[in-house]
C-alpha positions as YAML, in Angstrom:
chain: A
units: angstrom
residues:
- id: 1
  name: UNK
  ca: [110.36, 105.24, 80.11]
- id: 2
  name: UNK
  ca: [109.38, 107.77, 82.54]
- id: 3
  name: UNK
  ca: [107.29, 111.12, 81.51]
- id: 4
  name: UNK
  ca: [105.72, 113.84, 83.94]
- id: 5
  name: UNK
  ca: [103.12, 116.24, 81.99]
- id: 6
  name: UNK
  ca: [103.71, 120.03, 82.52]
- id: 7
  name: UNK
  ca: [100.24, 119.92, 84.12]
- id: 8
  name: UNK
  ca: [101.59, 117.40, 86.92]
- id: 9
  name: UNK
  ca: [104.89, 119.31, 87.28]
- id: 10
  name: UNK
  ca: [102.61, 122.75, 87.87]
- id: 11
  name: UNK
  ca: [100.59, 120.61, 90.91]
- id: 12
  name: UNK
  ca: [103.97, 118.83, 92.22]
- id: 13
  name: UNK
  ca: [105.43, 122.89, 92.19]
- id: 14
  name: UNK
  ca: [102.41, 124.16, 94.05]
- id: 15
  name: UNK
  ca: [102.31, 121.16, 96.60]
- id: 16
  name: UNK
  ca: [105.93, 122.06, 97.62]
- id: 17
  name: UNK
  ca: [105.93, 125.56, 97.49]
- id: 18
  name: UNK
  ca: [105.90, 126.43, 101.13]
- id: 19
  name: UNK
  ca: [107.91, 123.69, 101.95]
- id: 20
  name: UNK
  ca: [111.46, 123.30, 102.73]
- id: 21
  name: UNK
  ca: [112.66, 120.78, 100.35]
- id: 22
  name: UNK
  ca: [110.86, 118.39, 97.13]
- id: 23
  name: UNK
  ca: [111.21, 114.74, 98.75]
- id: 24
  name: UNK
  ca: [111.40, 112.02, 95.96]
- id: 25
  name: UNK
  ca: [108.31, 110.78, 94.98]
- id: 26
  name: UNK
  ca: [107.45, 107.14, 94.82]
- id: 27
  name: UNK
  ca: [105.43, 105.21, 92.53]
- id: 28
  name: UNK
  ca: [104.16, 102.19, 93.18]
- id: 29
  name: UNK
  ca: [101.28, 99.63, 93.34]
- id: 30
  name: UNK
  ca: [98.73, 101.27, 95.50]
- id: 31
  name: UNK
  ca: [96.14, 98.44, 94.44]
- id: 32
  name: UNK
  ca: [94.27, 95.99, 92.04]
- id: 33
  name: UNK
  ca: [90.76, 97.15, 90.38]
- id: 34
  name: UNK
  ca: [88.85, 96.03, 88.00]
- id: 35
  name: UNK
  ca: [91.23, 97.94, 84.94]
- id: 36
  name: UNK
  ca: [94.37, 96.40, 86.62]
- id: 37
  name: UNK
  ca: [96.86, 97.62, 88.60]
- id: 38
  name: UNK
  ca: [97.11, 100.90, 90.54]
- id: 39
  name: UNK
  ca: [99.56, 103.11, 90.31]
- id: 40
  name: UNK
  ca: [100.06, 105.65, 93.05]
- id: 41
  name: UNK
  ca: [102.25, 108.31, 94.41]
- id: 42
  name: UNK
  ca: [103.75, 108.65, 97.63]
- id: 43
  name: UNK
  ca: [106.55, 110.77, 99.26]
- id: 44
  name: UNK
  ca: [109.46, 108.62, 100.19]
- id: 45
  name: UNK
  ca: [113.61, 107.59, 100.12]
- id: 46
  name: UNK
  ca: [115.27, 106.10, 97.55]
- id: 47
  name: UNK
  ca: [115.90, 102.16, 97.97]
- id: 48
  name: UNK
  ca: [118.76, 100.11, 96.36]
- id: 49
  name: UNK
  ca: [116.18, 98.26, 93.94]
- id: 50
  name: UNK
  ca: [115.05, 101.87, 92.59]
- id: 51
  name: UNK
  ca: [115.57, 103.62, 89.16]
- id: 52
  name: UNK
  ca: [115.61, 106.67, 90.04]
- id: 53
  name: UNK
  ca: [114.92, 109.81, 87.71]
- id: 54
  name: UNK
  ca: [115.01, 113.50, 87.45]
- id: 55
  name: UNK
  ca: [112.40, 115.06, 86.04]
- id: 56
  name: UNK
  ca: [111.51, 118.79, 85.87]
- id: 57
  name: UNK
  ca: [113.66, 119.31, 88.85]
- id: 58
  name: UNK
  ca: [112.17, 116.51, 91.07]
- id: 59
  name: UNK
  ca: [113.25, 113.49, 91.86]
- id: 60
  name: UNK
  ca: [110.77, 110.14, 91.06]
- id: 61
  name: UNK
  ca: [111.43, 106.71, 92.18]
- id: 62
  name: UNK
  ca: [110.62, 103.41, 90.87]
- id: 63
  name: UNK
  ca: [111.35, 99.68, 91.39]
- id: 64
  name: UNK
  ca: [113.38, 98.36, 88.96]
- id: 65
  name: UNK
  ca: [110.82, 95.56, 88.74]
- id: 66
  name: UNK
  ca: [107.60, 97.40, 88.54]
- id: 67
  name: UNK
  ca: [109.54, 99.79, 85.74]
- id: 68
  name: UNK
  ca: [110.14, 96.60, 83.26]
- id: 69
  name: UNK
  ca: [106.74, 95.81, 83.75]
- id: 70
  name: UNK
  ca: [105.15, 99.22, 83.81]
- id: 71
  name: UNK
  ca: [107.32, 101.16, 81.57]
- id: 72
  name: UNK
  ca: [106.84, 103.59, 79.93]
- id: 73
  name: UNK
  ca: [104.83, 105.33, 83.04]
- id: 74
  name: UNK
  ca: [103.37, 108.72, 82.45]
- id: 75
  name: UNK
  ca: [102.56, 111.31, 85.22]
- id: 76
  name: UNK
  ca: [99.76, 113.72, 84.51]
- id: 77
  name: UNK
  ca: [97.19, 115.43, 86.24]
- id: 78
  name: UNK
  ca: [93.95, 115.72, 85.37]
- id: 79
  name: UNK
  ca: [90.46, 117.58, 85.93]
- id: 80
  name: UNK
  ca: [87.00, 115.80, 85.52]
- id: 81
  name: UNK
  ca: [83.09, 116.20, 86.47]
- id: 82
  name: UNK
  ca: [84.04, 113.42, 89.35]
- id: 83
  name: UNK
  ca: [87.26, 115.85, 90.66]
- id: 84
  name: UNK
  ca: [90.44, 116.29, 90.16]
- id: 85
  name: UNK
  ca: [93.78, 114.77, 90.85]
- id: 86
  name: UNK
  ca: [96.94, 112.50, 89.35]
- id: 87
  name: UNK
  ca: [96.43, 109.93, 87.60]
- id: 88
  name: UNK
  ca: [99.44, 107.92, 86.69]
- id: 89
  name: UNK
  ca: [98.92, 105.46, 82.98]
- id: 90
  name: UNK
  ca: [101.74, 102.37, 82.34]
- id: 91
  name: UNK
  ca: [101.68, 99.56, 80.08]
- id: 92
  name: UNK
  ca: [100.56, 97.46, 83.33]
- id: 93
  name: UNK
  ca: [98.14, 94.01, 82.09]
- id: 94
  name: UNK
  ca: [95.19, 93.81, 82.94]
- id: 95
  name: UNK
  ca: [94.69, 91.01, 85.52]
- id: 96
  name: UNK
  ca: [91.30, 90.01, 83.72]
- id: 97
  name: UNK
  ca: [89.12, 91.36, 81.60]
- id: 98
  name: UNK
  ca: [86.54, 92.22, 84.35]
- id: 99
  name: UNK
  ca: [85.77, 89.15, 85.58]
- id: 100
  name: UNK
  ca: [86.14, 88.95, 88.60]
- id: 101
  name: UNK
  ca: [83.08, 90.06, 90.87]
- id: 102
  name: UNK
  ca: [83.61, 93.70, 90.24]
- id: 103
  name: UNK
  ca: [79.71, 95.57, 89.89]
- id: 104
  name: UNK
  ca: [81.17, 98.49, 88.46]
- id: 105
  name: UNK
  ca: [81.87, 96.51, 84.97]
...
């Protein structure tokens, strides 16, 4: 359902390691492109429409909603010529199969 690679729990560690607490960590819909949906990852509070999880001693939230459509969702980060970052993958459709105007197709 929900899987965070030891490479993204290394990054999350160093982000918060002169900080006073790990706030949960969101992931949502950050936006549509031409491969789909989005994901992103934000800091935020638990809602009542969350699933929340415990992973590698932080705490993840997701819509219950975006979950059964998303799941399973993995967390990774990853390194590349064009930089570096996370990059969350789900089961998410594609909304077309690049159709739609994009010029990076």
């Amino acid at each position: 359902m929900f899987e965070i690679t030891e490479k993204a729990t290394e990054m999350i560690r160093e982000f918060f390691k002169n900080k006073d607490g790990a706030s949960p960590m969101r992931i949502f819909v950050a936006g549509m492109g031409c491969g789909g949906p989005q994901l992103g990852l934000s800091l935020d509070q638990a809602g009542e429409n969350d699933q929340v999880f415990e992973e590698s001693g932080f705490t993840f939230l997701v819509e219950k909603k975006l979950l059964d459509d998303a799941k399973p969702i993995k967390l990774d980060y990853i390194v590349t010529p064009q930089g570096e970052g996370f990059y969350i993958s789900s089961a998410l459709v594609k909304a077309s199969d690049c159709g739609g105007g994009c010029s990076c197709c």
